[in-house]
N, C-alpha and C positions, 0 to 999 in steps of 0.2 A: 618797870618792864612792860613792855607792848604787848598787844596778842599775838606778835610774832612766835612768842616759844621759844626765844634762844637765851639759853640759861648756861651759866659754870659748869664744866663739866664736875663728878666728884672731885673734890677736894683729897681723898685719899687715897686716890691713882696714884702707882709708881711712877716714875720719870716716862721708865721704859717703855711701859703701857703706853701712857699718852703719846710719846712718838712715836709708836709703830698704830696708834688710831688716827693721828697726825698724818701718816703716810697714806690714809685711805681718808681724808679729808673730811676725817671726823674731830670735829672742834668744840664742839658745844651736844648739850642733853637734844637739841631740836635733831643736829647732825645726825646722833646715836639712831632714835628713832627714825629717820627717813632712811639709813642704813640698813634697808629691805632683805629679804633673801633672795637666792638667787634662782633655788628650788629647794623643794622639801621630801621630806621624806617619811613613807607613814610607819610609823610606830607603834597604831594604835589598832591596827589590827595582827592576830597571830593566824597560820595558817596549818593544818596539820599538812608532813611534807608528803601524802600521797595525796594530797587533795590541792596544792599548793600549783595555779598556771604558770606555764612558762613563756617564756619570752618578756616578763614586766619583774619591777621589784617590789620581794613579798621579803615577810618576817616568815620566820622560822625556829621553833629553841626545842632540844633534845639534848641527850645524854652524850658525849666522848665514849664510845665504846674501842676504840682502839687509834693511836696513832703511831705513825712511825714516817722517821725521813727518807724520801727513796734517791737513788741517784741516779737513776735512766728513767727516761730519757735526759733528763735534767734535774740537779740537786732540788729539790722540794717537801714543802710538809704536807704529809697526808692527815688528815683526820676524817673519821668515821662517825658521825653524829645520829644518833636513835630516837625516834619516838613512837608512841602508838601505834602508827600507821606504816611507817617501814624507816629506809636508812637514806642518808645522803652525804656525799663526801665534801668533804672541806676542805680547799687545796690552797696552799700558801707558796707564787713561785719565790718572794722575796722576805726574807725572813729570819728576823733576831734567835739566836739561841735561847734567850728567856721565854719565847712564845711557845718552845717544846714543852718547857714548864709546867705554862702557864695552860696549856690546851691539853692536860695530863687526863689519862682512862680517868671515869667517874665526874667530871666537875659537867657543869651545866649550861648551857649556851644559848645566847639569842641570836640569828643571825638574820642580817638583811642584806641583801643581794640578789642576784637575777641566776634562775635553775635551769642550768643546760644539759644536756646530754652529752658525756666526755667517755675518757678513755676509761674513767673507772664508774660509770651509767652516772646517776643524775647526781649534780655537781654545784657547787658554788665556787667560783676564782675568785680568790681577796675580795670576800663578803667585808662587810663592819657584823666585829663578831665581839659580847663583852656577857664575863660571869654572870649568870643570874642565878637566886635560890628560886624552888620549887615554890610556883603560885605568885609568883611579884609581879605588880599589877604593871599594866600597858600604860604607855604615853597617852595621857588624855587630850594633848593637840596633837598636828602633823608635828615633824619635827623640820624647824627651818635651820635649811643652811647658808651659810653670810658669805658673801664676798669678805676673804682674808689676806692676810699678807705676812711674810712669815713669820714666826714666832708671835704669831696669836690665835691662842686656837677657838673651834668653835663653842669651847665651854665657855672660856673667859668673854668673849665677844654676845653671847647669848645671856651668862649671866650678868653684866650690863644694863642691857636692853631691859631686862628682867627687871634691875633697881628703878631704873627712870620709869617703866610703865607702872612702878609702882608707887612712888614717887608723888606725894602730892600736889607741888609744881606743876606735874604732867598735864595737868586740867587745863590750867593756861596755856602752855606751850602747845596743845591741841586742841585751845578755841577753834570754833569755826569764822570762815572767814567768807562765807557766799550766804549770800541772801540766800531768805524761803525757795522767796518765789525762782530762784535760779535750781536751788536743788530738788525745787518740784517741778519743773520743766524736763528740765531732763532725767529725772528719778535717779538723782545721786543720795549714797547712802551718808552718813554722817563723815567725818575728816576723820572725830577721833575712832568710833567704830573700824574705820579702814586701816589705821594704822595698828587698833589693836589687832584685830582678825590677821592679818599679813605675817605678822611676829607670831602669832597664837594663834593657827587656825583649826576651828575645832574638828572631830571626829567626821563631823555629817559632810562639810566642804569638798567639794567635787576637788580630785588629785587636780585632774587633766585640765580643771578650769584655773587651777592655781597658776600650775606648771606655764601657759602658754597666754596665763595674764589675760585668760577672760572676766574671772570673778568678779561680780560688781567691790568689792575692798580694791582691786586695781585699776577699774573703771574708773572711782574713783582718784585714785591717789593718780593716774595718766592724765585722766580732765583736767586738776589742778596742777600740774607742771607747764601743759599746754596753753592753760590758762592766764599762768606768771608770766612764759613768753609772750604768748601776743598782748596782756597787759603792758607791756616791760619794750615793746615794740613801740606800741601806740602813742602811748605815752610821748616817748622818742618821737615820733613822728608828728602831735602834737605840739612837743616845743618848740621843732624847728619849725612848724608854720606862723610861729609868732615874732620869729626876727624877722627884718626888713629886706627886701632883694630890691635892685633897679628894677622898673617896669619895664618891661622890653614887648610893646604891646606891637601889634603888624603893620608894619609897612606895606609891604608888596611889592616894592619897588624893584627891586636886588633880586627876590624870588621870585617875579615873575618873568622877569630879563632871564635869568640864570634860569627856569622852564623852560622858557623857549628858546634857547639857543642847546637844549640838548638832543642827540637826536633818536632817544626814547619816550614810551610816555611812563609815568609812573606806575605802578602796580596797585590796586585800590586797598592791599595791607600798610604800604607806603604811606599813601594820604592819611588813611587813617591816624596812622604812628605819628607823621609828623602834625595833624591837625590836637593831637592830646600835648605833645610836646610847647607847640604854639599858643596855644592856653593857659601853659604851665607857666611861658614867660611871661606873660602880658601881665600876671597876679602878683604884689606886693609883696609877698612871701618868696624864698629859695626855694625851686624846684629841688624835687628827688628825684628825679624817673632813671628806670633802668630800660636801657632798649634790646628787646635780643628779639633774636632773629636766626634762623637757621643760614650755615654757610652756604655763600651768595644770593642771599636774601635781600640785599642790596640797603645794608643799615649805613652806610657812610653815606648815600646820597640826604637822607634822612638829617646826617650828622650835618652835614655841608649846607641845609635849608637853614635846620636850628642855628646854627654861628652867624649866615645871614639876616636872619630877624636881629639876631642881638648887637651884631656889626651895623645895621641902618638905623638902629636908637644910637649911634654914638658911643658903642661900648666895644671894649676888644672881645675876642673869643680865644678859646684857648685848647688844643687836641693833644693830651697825652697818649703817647703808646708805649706798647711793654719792650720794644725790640726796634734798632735802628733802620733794620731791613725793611717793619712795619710803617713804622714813623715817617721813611724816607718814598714809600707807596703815598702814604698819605699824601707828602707833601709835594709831587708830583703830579698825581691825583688832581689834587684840590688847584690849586700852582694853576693847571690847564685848563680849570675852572673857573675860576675865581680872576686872575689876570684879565682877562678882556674885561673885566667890570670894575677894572681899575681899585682894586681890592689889591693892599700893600702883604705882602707875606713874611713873615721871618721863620727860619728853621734853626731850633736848637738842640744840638747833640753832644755828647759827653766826649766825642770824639774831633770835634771842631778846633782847626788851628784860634790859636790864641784872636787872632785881629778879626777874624771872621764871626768868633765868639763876642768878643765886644762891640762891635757893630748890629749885632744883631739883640745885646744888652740895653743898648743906647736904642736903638729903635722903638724897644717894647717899653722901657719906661719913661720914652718921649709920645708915647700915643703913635707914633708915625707907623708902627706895625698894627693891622687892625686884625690879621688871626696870625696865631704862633702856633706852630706848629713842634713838636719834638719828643722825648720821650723821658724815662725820670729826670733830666737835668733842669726840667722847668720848675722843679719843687726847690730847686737849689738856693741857699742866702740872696748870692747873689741877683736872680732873678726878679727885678718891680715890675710890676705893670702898673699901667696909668691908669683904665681902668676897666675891668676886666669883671665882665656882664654874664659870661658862660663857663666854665671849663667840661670838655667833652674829654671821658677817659675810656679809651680804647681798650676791648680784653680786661676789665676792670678786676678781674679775677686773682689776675697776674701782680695787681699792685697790693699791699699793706692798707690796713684801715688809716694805719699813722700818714702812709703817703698821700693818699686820695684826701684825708683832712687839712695836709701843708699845701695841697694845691690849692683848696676852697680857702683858707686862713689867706693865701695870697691878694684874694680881690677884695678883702678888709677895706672898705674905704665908707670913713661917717657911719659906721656902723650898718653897713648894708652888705650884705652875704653875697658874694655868685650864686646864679643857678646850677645847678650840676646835674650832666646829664652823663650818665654809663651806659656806656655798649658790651654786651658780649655774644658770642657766636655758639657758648656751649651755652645752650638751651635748659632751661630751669623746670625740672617739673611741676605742677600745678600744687599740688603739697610741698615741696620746699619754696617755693613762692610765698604760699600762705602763712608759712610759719617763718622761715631764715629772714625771706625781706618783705616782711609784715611792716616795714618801716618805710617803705621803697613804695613810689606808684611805678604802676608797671607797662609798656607797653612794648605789643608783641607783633614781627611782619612774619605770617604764617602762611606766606605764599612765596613764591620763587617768579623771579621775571621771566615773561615768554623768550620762548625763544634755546632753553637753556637744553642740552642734550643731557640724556640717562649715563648711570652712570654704572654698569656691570661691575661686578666686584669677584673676584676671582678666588681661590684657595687653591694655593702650589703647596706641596712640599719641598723642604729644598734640595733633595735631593732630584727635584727637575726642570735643575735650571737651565741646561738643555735648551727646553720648549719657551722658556722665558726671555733665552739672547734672541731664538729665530725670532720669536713674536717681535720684541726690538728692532730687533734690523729692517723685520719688514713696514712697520710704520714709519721709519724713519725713510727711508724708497717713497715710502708715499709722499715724503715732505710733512709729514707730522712731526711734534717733539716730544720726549721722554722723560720723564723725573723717576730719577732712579733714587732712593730715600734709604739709608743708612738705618743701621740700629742703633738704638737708645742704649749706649751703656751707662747706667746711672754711678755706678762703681769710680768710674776714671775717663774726666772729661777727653784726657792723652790718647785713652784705649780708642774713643769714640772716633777722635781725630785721625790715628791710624787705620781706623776701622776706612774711615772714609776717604783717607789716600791709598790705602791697600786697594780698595774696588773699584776707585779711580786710574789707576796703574791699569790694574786686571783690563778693565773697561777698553781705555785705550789701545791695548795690543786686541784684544779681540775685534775691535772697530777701526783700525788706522784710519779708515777714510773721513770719521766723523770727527766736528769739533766736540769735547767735551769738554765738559764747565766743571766745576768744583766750587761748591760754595760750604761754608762752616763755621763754629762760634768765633775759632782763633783767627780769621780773616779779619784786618783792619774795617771799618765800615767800607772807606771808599771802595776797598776790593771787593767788598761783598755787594756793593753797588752796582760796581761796574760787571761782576760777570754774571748778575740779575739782569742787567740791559743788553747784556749781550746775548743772554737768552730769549728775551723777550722780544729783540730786533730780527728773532731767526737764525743769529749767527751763529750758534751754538744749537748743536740739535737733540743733544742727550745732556742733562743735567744733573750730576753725583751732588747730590747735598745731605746734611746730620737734618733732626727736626727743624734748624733755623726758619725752615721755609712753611711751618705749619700754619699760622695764621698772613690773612694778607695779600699773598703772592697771587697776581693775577692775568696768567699769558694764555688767551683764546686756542692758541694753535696746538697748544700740549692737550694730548688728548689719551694718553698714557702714562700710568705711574707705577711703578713695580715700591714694596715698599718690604725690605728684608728683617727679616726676623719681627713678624708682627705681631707675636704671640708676646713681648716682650714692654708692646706699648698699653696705654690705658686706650676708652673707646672713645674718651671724649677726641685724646690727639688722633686716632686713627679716622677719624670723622673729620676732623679739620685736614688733615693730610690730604683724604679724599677728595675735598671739597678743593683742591686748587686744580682739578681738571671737569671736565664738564665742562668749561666756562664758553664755549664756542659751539656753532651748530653739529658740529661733527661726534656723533656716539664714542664715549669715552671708555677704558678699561680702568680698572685700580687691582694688581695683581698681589695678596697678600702673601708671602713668602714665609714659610713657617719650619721650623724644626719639629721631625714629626715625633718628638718625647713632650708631648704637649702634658701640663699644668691641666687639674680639672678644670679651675679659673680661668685660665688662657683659652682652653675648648671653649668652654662658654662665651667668655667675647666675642671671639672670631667667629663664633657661629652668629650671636647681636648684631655684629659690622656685616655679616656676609649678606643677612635676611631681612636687613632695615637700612635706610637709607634718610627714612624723618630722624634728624635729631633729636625733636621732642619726644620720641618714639625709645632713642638711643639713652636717650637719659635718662627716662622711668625707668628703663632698664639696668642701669649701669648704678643707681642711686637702689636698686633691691638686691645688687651683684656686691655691691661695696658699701653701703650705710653712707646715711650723711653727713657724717664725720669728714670722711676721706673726698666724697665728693663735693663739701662746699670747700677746702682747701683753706686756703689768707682769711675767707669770709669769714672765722671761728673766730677770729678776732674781735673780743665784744660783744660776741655772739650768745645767747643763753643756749648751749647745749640740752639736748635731752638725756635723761638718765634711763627714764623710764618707760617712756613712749614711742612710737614707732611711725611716723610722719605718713609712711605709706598703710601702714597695718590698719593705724588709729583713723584713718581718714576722716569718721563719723565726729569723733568726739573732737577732731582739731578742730572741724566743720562749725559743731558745737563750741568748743571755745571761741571760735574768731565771731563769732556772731554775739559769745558772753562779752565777751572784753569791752568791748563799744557801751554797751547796757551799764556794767560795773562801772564803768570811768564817768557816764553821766548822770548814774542814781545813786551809787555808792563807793564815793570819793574814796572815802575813809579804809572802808573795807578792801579793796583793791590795792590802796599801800600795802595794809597789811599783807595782803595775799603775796604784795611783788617782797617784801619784805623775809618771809616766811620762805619761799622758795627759790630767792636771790643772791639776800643778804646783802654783802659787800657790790658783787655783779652787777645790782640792778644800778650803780651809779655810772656802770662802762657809759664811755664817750661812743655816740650810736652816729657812722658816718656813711 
């Protein structure tokens, strides 16, 4: 057995036990102990009940001097509890007939719970209340209580814990696993001290530093989970720089032709981006980079350099995106680009007639397509490429770890990997960078091209949508265009769909004079093609769409967006929504439309979207609104989750790990397995892509 610590659990466990420890992904004696509390609670002081503050929770124990059940205002048990100092009532609203019993005149009580002033003066509601005799001594730790799951309650789950800390074993399984010199640097207290102190902490141990996970025992036990990840990262990151990639060193040829026939200049976060990217290819290794950039930050011209470096070494390139409407901007985009420089294109989508599909199969693994452009169908069996030097994956967010891996598996050829370069538009904050894509290089366009107009952002209720058609009509006089954006029903794609013929109908008879558009998921591609162009041509002056159009869509002349029921979307989409008007000189509006029985949660959004406009800005935010859970999305795949640490809270001690990890993996090999071992298990072999 390793100094990892993963040992049999007892052998004398019921079935039942083990499956309901089974359910909280307790497997082994290491699991039991890192099966923390969640909060505690003290036990080990008493308080006399006049002397006892209120508003926190105290202990308490007197005499039952009277109880009886009342039934006004509501059935309930009263009791009346006495001690030296005066009385306090004990109220039960839910409540077994054995507890009348059990809480009879005379018997004796400790009670812990929080003392308020009620209708019968100072009070406890559903205290934890249990017999005691006269003089029985106090809990000489805090008392912790565990994350459970039903039918295991906190006895059985504590007395557990209680056998393994006891446990001879236990000494192994809480070896330590960091050098001196790293737990004198940072003044960490021992692994096993922390795990026992956490389980057992004693009398003197600050509540509030328990409670809210300052205590050095949780400094601890946080540094080392943070530590497994970016171990567990690196690592990953490591490996792959030791397969082989085609050198895709610079031309200039393609790039500097395709420069100067544009008729912008680049923005200097641009050069930047793309000078780290160019770099990346030219090296013997697979690139990782992720590129993000806030929306219209201008990362596709970025994307469109990289394919040309790796298209003038003689290798194809390759742009996945999440969505046909995206894919098919790309390859338009690019198409307008690229063509004059005699640069061959193929487009594939899941929605292509058959012969168009095959011709465009035959192209790509005849070499004769030099970038393919399309969206997941590029990952498909069918799919070869000849030989395929880049793949660029668009909204990488959007895709699976397993897809983004069958794209890179595709340019397999003699054992030489693609480079792979990811784009996205929701912005990463600086702490989950560090820690989620500790595996990833990174680079960031943190400037917006000249030129681009502000962007007002509005808060309507809707009950005044009144002021929302005039505001419409009159932009649209002006010869400006509209995006009028549907709500998100996540419940029923049908509802969405109605949702967004219903207000297209509506639309229509309030506007006769104007063309409107309707675009949406159940739209065939080519329709949703065609009434994109016919927006973007002018012909169409108001635009009813569902989210379809949140990433991508890009028509200068729209300079208005109404976007209904926004209390309903996340801020990442209501940010990208945003972000498809501005794009022209002309000062743009985004009118958020809301029901005003607003969600505390939803308040808070719409106030983030209303008073921010940097995404980077939007996502610190949206990332302490929601946890990192929820906002890294697909990317959990493979991912080492945290249990116990807080990415924004922890800043210090991630800071601290990411600077340990580097140290550990090239002074102590050994120890560092173990550490990723200890804190992984199974995990740390996830395929990291």
């Amino acid at each position: 057995m390793g100094q990892c610590g993963i040992i049999a659990v007892h052998h004398d466990m019921s079935t039942t036990v083990r499956e309901k420890l089974s359910r909280l992904g307790i497997h082994t004696e290491l699991d039991l102990l890192l099966h923390l509390p969640i909060r505690y609670e003290d036990e080990t002081h008493l308080f006399l009940i006049a002397d006892a503050p209120g508003g926190q929770t105290v202990q308490v124990e007197g005499v039952i001097i009277n109880t009886e059940v009342i039934v006004r205002p509501r059935r309930q048990l009263v009791c009346q509890v006495e001690d030296s100092s005066g009385v306090l009532v004990m109220r039960f609203l839910n409540f077994y007939a054995s507890q009348i019993k059990t809480y009879a005149v005379g018997k004796r009580v400790r009670l812990l719970g929080e003392i308020r002033n009620g209708f019968f003066g100072a009070e406890m509601v559903h205290p934890k209340c249990r017999i005691v005799h006269e003089g029985e001594s106090l809990a000489e730790t805090m008392t912790p209580i565990y994350p459970t799951t039903a039918g295991l309650t906190q006895k059985i789950l504590a007395k557990l814990i209680k056998q393994v800390l006891q446990s001879p074993q236990t000494l192994q399984a809480l070896a330590e696993t960091l050098p001196g010199m790293i737990l004198n640097q940072y003044r960490l207290i021992s692994f096993q001290d922390s795990v026992t102190c956490l389980h057992n902490p004693p009398p003197e141990a600050s509540l509030d530093a328990l409670q809210l996970r300052t205590h050095p025992a949780w400094q601890r036990i946080k540094f080392d989970e943070l530590l497994a990840q970016q171990l567990s990262m690196r690592l990953h990151y490591r490996q792959r720089r030791s397969h082989a990639a085609p050198v895709l060193a610079p031309v200039n040829k393609l790039t500097q032709q395709f420069l100067a026939q544009l008729p912008f200049k680049l923005t200097a976060a641009q050069i930047k981006a793309f000078n780290e990217i160019s770099r990346d290819l030219g090296a013997a290794h697979p690139m990782q980079r992720l590129l993000q950039g806030d929306v219209g930050s201008g990362k596709t011209i970025v994307a469109a350099l990289a394919a040309l470096q790796a298209i003038e070494n003689g290798f194809q390139a390759a742009i996945m995106a999440p969505t046909e409407i995206l894919a098919e901007q790309h390859y338009q985009k690019l198409a307008a680009w690229f063509e004059p420089l005699g640069i061959s294109i193929a487009w594939l989508s899941g929605s292509q007639k058959k012969k168009q599909k095959q011709t465009a199969l035959d192209d790509i693994a005849l070499g004769n397509a030099q970038l393919i452009i399309g969206t997941h169908a590029l990952f498909q069996n069918q799919v070869l490429f000849n030989r395929l030097g880049l793949a660029i994956i668009d909204e990488q967010h959007r895709f699976g770890v397993h897809q983004r891996l069958a794209l890179r598996l595709k340019g397999l050829r003699s054992d030489r990997v693609p480079h792979q370069l990811m784009m996205s538009a929701t912005p990463i904050p600086r702490t989950l960078s560090m820690s989620y894509f500790a595996d990833l290089d990174v680079s960031i366009i943190d400037e917006l091209p000249p030129g681009r107009s502000p962007i007002v952002t509005k808060l309507i209720a809707d009950n005044r949508r009144d002021e929302v058609i005039a505001r419409i009509r009159h932009a649209c006089e002006q010869g400006k265009q509209v995006y009028w954006v549907c709500p998100l029903i996540e419940e029923s794609e049908t509802l969405q769909l109605q949702t967004a013929v219903e207000t297209h109908g509506d639309l229509c008879k309030i506007f006769p004079d104007l063309n409107i558009g309707l675009v949406h998921g159940r739209l065939s591609a080519q329709g949703k093609v065609a009434v994109m162009h016919a927006f973007k041509q002018g012909e169409a002056q108001l635009l009813v769409a569902t989210t379809v159009i949140e990433v991508g869509v890009d028509v200068p002349n729209a300079s208005l967006m109404v976007i209904e029921n926004a209390e309903r979307m996340g801020l990442s989409q209501l940010h990208q929504l945003r972000g498809r008007i501005g794009r022209g000189s002309e000062a743009s509006v985004c009118i958020l439309m809301f029901q005003p029985s607003l969600s505390d949660v939803a308040r808070k959004r719409l106030k983030i979207i209303f008073e921010h406009t940097d995404g980077f800005e939007i996502a610190r935010q949206d990332l302490l609104l929601r946890g990192p859970g929820e906002f890294l999305g697909s990317r959990q795949s493979g991912v080492p989750m945290l249990r116990f640490a807080d990415v924004e809270q922890d800043k210090e001690l991630l800071a601290a790990a990411h600077a340990a990890a580097d140290k550990m993996l090239s002074d102590f090999p050994e120890l560092a397995q173990q550490h990723i071992e200890r804190w992984l298990g199974d995990r740390a072999e996830c395929l990291r892509v």
